[in-house]
C-alpha positions as CSV (number, residue, x, y, z in Angstrom):
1,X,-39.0,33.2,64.1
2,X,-40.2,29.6,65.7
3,X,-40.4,26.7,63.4
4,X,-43.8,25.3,63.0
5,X,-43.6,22.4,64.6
6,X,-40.9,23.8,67.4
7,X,-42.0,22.2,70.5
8,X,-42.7,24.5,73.4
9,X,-43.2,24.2,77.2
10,X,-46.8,26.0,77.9
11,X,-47.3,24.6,81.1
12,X,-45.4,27.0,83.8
13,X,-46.0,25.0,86.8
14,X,-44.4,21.3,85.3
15,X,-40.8,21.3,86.6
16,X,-39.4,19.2,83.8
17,X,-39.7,21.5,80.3
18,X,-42.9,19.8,77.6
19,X,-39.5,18.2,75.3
20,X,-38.3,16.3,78.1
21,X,-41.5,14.6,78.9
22,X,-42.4,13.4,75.1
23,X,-41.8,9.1,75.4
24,X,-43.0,8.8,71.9
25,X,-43.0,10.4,68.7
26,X,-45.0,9.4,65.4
27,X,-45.0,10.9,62.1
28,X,-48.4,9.8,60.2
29,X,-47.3,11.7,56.8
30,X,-46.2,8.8,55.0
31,X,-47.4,5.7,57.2
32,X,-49.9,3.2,56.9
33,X,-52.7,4.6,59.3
34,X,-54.3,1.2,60.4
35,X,-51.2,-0.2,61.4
36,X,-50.4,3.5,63.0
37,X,-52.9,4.1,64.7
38,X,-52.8,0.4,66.3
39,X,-49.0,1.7,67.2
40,X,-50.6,4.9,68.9
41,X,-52.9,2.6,70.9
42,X,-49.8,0.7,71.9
43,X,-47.3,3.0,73.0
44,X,-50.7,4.8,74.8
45,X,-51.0,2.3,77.0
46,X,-47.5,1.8,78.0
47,X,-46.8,5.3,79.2
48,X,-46.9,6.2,82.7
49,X,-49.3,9.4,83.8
50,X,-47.8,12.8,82.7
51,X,-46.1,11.7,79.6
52,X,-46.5,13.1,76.2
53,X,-47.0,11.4,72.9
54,X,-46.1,13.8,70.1
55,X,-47.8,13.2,66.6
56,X,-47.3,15.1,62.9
57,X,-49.1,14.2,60.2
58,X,-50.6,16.5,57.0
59,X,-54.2,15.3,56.7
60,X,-57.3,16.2,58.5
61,X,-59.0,13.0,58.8
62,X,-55.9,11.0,60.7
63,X,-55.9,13.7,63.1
64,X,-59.4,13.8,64.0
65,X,-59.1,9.5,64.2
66,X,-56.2,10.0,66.3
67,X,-58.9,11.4,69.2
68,X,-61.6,8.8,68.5
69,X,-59.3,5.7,68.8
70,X,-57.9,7.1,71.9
71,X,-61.3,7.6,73.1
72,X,-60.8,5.0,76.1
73,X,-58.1,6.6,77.3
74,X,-57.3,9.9,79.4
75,X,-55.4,12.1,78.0
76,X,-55.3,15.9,77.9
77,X,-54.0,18.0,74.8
78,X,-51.5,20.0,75.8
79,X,-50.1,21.7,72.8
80,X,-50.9,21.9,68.8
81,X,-49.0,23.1,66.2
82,X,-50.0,23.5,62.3
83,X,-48.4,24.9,59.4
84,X,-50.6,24.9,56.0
85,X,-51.3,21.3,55.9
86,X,-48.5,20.0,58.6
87,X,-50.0,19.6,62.2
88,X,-48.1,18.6,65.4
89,X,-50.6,17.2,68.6
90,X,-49.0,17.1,71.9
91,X,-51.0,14.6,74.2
92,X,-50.6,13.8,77.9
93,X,-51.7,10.9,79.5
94,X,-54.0,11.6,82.2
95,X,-55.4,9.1,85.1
């Protein structure tokens, strides 16, 4: 059986596998979510088009933040993983 938060490539047609395409990874469960989320903003806007940015964290209300201070950017999600109160978001950067 998978783990929960085993990443996985769901898009057939990308020649490079989902893993190989994540620049940045942040794990919200024990951080400081201003500050975070002002590091999510960051590393956003550094990435070239097609990256991912991979994000756990265990509580609702950081992950639904997460889309609203991305909210100027474009970005598709391409993957989400959750396990009881654990939650992994995939997000690609779009145009």
């Amino acid at each position: 059986m998978a783990s929960p938060l085993q990443i996985r490539n769901i898009e057939n047609n990308q020649d490079e596998p989902l893993e190989m395409r994540i620049k940045h990874k942040f794990d919200l469960r024990e951080a400081i979510t201003p500050f975070t989320f002002l590091k999510i903003t960051q590393a956003f806007r550094e990435m070239k088009v097609g990256e991912i940015l991979q994000v756990n964290g265990n509580e609702a209300k950081t992950r639904k933040e997460i889309l609203k201070v991305l909210n100027t950017f474009h970005y598709t999600v391409v993957d989400t993983e959750e396990d009881n109160d654990l939650y992994c978001i995939f997000l690609r950067k779009e145009n």
